[in-house]
Biopython code that builds the backbone (N, CA, C, O; Angstrom):
import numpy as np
from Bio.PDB.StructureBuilder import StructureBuilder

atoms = [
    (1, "UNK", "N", (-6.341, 27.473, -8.627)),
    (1, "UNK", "CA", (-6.604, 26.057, -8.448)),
    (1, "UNK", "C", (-8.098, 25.832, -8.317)),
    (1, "UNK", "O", (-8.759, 26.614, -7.633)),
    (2, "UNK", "N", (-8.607, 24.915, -8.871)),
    (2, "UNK", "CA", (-9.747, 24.244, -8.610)),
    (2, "UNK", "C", (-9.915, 23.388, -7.378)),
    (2, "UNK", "O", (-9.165, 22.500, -6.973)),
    (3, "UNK", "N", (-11.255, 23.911, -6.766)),
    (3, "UNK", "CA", (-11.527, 23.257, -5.510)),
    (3, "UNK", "C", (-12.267, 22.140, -5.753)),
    (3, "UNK", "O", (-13.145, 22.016, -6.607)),
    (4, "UNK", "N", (-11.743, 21.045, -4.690)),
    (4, "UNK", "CA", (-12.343, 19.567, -4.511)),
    (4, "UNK", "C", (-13.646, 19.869, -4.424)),
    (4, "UNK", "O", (-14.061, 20.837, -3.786)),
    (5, "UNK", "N", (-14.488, 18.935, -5.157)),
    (5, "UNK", "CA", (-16.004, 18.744, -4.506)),
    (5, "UNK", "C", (-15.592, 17.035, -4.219)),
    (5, "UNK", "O", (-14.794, 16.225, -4.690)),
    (6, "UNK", "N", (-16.753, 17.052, -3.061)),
    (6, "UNK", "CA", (-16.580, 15.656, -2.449)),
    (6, "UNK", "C", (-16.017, 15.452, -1.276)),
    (6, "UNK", "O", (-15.184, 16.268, -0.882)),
    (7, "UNK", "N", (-16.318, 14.459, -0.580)),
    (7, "UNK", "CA", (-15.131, 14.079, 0.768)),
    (7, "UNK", "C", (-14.202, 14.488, 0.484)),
    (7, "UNK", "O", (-13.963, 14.882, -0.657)),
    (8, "UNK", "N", (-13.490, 14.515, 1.329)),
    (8, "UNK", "CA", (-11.772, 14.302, 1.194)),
    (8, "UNK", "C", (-11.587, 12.782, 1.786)),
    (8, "UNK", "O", (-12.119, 12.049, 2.620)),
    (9, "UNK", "N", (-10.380, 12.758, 0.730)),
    (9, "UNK", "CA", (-9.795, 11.054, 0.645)),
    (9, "UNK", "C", (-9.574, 10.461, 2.110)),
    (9, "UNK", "O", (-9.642, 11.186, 3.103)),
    (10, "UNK", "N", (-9.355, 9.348, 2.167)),
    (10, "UNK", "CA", (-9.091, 8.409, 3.084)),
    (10, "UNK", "C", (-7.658, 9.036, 4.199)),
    (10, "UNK", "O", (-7.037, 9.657, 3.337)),
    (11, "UNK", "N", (-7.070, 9.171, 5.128)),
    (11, "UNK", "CA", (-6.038, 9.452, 5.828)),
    (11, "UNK", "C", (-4.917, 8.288, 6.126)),
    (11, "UNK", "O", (-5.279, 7.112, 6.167)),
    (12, "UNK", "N", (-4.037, 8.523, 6.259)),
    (12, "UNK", "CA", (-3.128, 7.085, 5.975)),
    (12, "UNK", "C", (-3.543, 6.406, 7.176)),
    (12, "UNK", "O", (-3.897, 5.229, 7.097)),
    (13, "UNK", "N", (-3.540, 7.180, 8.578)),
    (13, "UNK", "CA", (-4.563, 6.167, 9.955)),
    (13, "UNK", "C", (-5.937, 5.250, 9.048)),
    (13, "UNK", "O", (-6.025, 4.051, 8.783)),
    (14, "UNK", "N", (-6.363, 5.771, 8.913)),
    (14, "UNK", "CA", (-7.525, 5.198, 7.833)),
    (14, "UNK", "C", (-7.021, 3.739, 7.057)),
    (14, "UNK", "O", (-7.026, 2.517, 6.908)),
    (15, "UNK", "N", (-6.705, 4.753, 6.814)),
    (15, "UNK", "CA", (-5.754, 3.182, 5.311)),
    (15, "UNK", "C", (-5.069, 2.096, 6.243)),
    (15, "UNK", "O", (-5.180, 0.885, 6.047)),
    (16, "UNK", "N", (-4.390, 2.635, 7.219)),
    (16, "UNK", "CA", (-3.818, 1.085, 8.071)),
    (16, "UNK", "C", (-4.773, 0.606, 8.655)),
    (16, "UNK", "O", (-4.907, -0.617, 8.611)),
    (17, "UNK", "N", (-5.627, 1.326, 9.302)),
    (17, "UNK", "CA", (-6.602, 0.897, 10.686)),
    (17, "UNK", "C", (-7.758, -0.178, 9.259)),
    (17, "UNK", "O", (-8.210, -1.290, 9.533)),
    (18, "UNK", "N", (-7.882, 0.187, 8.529)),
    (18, "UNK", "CA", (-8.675, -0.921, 7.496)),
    (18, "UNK", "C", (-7.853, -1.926, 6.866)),
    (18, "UNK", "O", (-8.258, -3.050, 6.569)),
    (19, "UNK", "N", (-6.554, -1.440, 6.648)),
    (19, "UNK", "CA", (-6.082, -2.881, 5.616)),
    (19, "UNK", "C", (-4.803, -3.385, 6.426)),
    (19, "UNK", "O", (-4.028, -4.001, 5.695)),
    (20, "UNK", "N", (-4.248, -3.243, 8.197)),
    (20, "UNK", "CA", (-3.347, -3.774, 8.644)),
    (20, "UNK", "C", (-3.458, -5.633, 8.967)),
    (20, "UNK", "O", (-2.583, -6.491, 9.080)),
    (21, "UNK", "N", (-4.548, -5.673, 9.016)),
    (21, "UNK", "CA", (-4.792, -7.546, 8.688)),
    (21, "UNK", "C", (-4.292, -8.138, 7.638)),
    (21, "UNK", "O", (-3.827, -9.272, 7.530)),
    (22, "UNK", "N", (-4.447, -7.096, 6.682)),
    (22, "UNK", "CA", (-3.634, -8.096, 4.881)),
    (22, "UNK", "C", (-2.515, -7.495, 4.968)),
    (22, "UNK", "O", (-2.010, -7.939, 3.936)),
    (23, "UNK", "N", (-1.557, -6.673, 5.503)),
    (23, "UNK", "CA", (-0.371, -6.350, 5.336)),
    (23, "UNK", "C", (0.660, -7.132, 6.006)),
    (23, "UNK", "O", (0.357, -7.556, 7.121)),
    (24, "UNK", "N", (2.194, -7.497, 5.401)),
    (24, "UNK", "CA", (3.399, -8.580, 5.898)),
    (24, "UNK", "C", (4.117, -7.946, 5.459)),
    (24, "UNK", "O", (4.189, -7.549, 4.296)),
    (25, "UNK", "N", (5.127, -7.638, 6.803)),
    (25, "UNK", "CA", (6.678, -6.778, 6.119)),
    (25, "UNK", "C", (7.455, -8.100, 6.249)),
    (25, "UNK", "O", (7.280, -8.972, 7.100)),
    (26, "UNK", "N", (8.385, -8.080, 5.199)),
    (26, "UNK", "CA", (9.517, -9.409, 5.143)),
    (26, "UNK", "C", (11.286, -8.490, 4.819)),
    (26, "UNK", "O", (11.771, -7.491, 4.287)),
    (27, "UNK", "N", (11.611, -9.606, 5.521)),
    (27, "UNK", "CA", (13.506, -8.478, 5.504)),
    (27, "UNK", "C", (14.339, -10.147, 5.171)),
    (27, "UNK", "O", (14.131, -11.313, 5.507)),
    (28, "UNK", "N", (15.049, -9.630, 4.578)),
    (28, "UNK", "CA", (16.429, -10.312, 4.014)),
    (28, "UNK", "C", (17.524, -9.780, 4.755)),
    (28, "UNK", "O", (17.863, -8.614, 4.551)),
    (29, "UNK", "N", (18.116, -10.481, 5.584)),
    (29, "UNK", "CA", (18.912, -10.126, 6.287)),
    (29, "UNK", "C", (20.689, -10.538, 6.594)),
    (29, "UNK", "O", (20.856, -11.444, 7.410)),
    (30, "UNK", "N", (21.568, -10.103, 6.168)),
    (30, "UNK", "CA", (23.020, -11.176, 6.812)),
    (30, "UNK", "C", (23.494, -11.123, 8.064)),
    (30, "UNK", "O", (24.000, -10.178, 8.670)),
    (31, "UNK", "N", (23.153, -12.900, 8.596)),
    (31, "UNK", "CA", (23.677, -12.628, 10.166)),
    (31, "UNK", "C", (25.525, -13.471, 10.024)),
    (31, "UNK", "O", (25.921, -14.542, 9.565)),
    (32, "UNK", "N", (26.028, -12.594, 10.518)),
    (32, "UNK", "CA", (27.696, -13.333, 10.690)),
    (32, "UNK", "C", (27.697, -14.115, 11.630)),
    (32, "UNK", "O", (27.022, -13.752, 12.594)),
    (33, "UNK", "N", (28.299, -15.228, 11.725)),
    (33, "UNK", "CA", (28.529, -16.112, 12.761)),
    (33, "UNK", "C", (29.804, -16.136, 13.008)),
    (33, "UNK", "O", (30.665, -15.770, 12.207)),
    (34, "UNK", "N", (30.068, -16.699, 14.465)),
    (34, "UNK", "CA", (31.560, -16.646, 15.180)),
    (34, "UNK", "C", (32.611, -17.409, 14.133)),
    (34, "UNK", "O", (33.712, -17.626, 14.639)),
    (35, "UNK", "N", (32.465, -17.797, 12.917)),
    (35, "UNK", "CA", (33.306, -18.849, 12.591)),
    (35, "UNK", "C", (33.444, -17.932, 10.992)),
    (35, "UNK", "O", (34.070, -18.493, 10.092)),
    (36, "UNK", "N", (32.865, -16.608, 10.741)),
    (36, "UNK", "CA", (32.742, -15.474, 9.492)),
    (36, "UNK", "C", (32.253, -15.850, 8.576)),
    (36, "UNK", "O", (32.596, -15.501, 7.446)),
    (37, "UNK", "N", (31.136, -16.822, 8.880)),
    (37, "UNK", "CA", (30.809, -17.454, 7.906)),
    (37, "UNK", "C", (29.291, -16.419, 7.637)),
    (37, "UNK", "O", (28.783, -15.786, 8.562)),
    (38, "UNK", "N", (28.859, -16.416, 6.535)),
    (38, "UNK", "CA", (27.265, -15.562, 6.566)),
    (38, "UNK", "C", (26.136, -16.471, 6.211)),
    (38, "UNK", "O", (25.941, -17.224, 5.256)),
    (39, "UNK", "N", (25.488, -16.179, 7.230)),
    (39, "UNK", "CA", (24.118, -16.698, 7.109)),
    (39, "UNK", "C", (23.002, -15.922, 6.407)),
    (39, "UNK", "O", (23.134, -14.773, 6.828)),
    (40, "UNK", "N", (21.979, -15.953, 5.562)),
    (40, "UNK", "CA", (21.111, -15.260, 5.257)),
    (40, "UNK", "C", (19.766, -15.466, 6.086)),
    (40, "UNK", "O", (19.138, -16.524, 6.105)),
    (41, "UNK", "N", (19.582, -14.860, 6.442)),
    (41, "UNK", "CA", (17.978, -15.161, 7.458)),
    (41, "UNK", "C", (16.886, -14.083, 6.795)),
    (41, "UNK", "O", (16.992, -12.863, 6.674)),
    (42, "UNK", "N", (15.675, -15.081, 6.364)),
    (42, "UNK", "CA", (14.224, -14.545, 5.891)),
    (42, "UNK", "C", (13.097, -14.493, 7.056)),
    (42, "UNK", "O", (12.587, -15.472, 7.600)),
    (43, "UNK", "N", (12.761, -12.813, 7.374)),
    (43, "UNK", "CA", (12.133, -13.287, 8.267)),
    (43, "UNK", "C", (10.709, -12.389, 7.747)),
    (43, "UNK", "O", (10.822, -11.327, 7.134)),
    (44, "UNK", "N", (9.443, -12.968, 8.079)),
    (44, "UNK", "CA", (8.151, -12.286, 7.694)),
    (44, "UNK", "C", (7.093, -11.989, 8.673)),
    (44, "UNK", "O", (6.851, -13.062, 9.225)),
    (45, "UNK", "N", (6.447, -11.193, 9.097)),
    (45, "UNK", "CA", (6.297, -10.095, 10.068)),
    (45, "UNK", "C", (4.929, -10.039, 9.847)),
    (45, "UNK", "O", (4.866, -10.115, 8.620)),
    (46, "UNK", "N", (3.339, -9.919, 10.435)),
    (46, "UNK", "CA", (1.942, -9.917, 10.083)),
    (46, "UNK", "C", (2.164, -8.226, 11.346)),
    (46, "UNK", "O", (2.513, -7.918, 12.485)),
    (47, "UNK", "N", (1.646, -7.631, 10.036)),
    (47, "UNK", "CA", (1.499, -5.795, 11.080)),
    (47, "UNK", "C", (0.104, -5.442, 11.745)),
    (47, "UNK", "O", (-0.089, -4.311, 12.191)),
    (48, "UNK", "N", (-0.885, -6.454, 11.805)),
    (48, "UNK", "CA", (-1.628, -6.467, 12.389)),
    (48, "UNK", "C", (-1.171, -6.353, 14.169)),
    (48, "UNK", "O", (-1.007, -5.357, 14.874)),
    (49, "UNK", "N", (-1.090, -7.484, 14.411)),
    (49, "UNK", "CA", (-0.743, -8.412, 15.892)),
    (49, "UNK", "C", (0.850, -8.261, 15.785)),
    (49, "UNK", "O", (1.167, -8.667, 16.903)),
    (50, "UNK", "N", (2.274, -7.871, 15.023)),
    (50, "UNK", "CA", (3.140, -7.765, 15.233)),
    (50, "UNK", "C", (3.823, -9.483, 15.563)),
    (50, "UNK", "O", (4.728, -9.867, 16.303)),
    (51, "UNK", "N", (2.915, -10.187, 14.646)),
    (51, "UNK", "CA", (3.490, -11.828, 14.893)),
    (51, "UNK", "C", (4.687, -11.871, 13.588)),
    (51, "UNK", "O", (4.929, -11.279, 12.536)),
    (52, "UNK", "N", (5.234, -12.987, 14.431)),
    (52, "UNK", "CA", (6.124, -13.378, 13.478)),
    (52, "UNK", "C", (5.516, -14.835, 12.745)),
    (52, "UNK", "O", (5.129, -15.855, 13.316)),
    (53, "UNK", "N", (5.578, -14.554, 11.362)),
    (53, "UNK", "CA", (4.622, -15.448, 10.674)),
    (53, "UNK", "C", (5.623, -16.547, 10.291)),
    (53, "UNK", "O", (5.248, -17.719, 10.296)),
    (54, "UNK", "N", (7.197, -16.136, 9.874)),
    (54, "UNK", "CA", (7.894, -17.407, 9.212)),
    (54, "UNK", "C", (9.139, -16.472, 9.521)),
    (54, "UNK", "O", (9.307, -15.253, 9.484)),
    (55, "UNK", "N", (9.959, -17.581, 9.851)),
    (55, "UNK", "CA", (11.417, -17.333, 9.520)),
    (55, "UNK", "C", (12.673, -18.547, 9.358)),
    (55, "UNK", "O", (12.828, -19.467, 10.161)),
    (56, "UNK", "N", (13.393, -18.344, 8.305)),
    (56, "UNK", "CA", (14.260, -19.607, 7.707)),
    (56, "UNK", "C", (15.566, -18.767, 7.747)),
    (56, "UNK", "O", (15.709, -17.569, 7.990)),
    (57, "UNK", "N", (16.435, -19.678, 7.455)),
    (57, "UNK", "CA", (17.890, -19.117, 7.290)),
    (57, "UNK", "C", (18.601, -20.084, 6.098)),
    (57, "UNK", "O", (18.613, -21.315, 6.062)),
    (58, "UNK", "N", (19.075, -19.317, 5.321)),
    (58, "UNK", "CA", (20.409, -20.361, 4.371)),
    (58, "UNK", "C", (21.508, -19.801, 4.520)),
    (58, "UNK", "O", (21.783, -18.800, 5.181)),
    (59, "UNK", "N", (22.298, -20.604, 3.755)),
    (59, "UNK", "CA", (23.992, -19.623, 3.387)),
    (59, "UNK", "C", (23.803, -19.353, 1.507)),
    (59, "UNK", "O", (24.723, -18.921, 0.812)),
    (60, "UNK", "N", (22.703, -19.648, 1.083)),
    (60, "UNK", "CA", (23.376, -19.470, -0.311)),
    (60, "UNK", "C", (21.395, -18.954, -0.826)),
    (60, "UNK", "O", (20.504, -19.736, -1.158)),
    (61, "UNK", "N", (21.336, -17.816, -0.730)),
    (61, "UNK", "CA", (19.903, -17.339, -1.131)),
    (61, "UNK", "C", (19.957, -17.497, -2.393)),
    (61, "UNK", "O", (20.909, -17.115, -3.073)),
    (62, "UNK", "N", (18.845, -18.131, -2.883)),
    (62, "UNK", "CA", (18.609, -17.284, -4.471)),
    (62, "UNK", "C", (16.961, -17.196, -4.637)),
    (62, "UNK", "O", (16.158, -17.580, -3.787)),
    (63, "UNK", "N", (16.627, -16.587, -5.963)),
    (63, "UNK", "CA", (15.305, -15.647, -6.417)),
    (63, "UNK", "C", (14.435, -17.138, -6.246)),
    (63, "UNK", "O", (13.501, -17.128, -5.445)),
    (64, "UNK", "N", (14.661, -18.102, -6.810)),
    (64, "UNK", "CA", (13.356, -19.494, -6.194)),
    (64, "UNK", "C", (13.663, -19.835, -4.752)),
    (64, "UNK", "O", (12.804, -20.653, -4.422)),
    (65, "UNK", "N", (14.421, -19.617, -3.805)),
    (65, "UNK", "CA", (14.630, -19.833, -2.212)),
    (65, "UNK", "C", (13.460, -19.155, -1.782)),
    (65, "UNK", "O", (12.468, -19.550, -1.168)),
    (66, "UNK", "N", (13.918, -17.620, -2.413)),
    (66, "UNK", "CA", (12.820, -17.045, -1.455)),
    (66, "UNK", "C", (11.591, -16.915, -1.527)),
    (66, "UNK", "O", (10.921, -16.393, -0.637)),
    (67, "UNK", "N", (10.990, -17.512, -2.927)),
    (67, "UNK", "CA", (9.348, -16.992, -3.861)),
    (67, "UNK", "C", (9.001, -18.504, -2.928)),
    (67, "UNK", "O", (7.814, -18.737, -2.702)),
    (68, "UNK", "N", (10.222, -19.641, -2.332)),
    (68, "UNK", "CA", (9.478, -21.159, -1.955)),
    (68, "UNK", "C", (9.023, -20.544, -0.198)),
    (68, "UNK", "O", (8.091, -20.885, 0.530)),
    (69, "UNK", "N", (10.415, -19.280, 0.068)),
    (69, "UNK", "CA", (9.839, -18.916, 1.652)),
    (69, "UNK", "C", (8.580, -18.263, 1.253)),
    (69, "UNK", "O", (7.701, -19.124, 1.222)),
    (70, "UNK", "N", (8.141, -17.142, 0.946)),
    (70, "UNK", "CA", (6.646, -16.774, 0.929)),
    (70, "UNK", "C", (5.650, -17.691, 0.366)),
    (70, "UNK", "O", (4.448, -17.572, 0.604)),
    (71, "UNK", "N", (6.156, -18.624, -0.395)),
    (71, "UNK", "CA", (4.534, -19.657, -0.779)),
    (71, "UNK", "C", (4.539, -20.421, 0.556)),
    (71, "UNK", "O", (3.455, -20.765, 1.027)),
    (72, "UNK", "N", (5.560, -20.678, 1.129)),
    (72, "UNK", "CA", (5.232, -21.491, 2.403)),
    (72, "UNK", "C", (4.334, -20.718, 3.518)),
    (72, "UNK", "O", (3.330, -21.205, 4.038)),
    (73, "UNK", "N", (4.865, -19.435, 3.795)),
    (73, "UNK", "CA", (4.700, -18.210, 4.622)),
    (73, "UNK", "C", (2.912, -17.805, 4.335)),
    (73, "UNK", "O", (2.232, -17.423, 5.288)),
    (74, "UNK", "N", (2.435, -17.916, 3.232)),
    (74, "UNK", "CA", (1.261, -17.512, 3.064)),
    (74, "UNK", "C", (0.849, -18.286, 1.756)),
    (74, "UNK", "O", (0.938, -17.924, 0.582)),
    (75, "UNK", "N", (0.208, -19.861, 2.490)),
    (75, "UNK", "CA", (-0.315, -20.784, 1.621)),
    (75, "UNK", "C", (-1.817, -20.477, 1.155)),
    (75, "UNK", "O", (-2.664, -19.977, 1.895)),
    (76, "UNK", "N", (-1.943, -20.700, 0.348)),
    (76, "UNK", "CA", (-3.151, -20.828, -0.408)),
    (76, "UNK", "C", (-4.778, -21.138, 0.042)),
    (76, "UNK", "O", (-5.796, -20.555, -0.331)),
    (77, "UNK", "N", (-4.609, -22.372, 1.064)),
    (77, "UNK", "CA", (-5.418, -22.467, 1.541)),
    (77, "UNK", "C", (-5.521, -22.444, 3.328)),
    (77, "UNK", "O", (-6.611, -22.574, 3.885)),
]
sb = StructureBuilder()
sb.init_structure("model")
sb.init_model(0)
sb.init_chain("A")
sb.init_seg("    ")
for serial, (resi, resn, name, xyz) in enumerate(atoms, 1):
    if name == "N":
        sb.init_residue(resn, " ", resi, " ")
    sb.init_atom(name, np.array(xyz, "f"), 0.0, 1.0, " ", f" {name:<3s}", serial, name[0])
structure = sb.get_structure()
């Protein structure tokens, strides 16, 4: 094998401790209710501070529901 010249790369501590301000975990979730009915709940997460940035619920998700929860979740301006 050929040896590295140069630093060695970044460490994943590294990589969070610099980019955990721009990072958002989001979960799709089914909550059942007493009546068996299913709810879908969107919830979105800032891994910085561990805030909760947005969370909505429907009964009937679809692919434009949820692209309208993240444009709301992280507007533009």
């Amino acid at each position: 094998m050929v040896k590295r010249r140069g630093p060695p790369s970044q460490g994943w501590r590294t990589f969070m401790r610099k980019h955990a301000p721009d990072i958002a975990a989001m979960d799709l979730f089914v909550v059942p209710t007493i009546g068996f009915d299913l709810l879908y709940a969107f919830v979105v997460v800032r891994l910085d501070r561990k805030d909760l940035v947005w969370i909505n619920v429907t009964t009937h998700p679809t692919a434009e529901w949820v692209a309208r929860q993240i444009t709301a979740a992280f507007p533009l301006g």
